[in-house]
N, C-alpha and C positions, 0 to 999 in steps of 0.2 A: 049687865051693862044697859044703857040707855041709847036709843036711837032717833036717830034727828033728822027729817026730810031736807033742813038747815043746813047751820057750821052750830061748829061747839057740841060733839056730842056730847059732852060728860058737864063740863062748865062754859059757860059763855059770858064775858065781861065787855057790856057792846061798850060802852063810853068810858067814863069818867072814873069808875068805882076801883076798890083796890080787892084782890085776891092775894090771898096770904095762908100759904097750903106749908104746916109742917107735919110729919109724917103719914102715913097710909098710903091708898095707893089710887091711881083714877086706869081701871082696868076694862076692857072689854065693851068700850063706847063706839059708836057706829054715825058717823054725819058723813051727807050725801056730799058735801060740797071743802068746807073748810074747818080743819080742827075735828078729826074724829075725835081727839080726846078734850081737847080745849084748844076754845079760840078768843083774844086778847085783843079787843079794837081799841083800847084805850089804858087810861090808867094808869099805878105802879104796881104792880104784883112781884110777887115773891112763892118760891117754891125750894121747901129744905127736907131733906130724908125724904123723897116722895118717889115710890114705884110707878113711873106712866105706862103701862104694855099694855098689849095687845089691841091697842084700838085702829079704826081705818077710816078713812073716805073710800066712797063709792063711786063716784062720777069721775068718769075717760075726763073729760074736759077742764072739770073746775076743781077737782078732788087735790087739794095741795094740805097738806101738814095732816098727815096720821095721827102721832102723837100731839104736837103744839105747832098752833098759827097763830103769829105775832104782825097784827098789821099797825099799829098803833098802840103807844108809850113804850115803857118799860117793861122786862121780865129778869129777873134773876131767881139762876136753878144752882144750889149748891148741893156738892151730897146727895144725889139723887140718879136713879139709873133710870132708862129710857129706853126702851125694848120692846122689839118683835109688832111692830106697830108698821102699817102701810096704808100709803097714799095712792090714791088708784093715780097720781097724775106724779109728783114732784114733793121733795121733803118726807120722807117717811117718816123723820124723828121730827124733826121741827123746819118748821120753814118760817120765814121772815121775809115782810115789802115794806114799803115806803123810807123814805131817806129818816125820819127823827124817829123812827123804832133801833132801842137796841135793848141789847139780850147778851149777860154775861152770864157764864155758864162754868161754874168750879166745883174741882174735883165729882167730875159727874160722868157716868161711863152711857155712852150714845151707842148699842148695839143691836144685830140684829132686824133691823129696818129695812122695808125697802120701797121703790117706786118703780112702780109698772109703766103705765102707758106713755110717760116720758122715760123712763128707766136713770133719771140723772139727782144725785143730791138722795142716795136712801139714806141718810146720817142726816146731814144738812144741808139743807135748798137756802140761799143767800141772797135773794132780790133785789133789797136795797137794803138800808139800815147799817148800823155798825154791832156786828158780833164779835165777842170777845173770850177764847175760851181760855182758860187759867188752870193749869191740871188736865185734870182727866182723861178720855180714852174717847174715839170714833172710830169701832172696829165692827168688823164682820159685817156690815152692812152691805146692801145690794141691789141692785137695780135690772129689770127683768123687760125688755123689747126685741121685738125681731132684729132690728140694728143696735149696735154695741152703741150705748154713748160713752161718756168721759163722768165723773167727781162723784163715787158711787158714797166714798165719803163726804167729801163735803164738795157743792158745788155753788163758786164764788158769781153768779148773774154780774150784781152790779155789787158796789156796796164797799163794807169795809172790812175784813178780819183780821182779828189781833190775836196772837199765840202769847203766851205767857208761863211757865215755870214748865214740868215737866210730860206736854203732852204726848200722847198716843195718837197717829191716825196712821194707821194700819190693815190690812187686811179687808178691802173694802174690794168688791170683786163685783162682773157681771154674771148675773142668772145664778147658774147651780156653780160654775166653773172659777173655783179658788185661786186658779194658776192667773186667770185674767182682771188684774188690778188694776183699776184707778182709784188713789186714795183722796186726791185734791184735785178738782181743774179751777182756773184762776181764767176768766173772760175779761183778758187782757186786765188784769188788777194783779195787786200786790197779797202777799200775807205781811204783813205788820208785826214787827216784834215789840212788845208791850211789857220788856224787861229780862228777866235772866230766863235763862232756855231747862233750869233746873229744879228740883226741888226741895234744894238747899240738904238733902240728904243724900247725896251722891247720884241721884236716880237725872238721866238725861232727856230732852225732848227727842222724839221720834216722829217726824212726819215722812210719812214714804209719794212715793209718784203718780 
């Protein structure tokens, strides 16, 4: 893996350019501040069959998005799993700011993540922007402080999030202890439904508490 006193330890797309990843994997990158594995300040990128694990940020302070920081354009992750990756701060899997970044994310499983020194958002940190997840899975993720916080899966800042066919967010706990869930916290926002809650083969959405 690659290490970056920066953001973007593995890839960094500072403005304008497009990132277009179909399969392999972006494994075991290391940036002090934002995007240990990639960080996306502009653009339209695309990511399909793509492994992002094991990467982190380093910094108490400024360390948000382990795997992926989206502060600007687009991102879509289809088909692609997102694991075991940590933010020393917020967002383990991915985190998102600004109001015109959005980030749709289908059938893509979000596990194993976590955030330390805020302990909120080990799946997904929500700032601003509009996320949209279609499919997939945000489970076992985790968030690790002396005080418990709230949305160890996904946790809603500002912003906007859209569920769509048959998600999973499930199993999303503080520290080591399983019995202690929070899968979603919502700061005072909505989750948005963005059509059928199924995935047209009998299989149902599952969002827990």
């Amino acid at each position: 893996g690659n290490i970056t006193t920066g953001s973007g330890g593995g890839i960094y797309n500072a403005s304008t350019g497009t990132v277009d990843i179909q399969g392999g994997k972006i494994a075991s990158n290391q940036a002090k501040t934002l995007g240990g594995g990639i960080h996306l300040a502009g653009g339209v990128n695309s990511i399909q069959n793509c492994l992002i694990e094991n990467n982190k940020t380093t910094e108490n302070t400024n360390g948000y998005g382990g795997g992926v920081y989206v502060s600007a354009g687009s991102l879509t992750i289809t088909s692609s799993q997102i694991s075991g990756n940590d933010a020393r701060n917020q967002g383990g899997g991915v985190y998102m700011t600004n109001s015109s970044t959005s980030v749709t994310v289908t059938n893509t499983v979000i596990s194993g993540n976590g955030a330390f020194a805020n302990a909120s958002g080990g799946g997904v940190f929500i700032n601003n922007g509009t996320y949209t997840m279609d499919g997939g899975e945000v489970t076992q993720n985790y968030g690790t402080k002396n005080t418990k916080q709230n949305g160890y899966g996904v946790y809603v800042n500002d912003g906007t999030f859209k569920v769509k066919g048959a998600v999973q967010i499930t199993g999303n706990h503080y520290n080591n202890d399983e019995t202690d869930i929070s899968n979603v916290y919502l700061n005072n926002k909505l989750i948005t439904i963005d059509g059928s809650l199924d995935d047209g083969q009998g299989n149902k959405a599952q969002i827990g508490v």
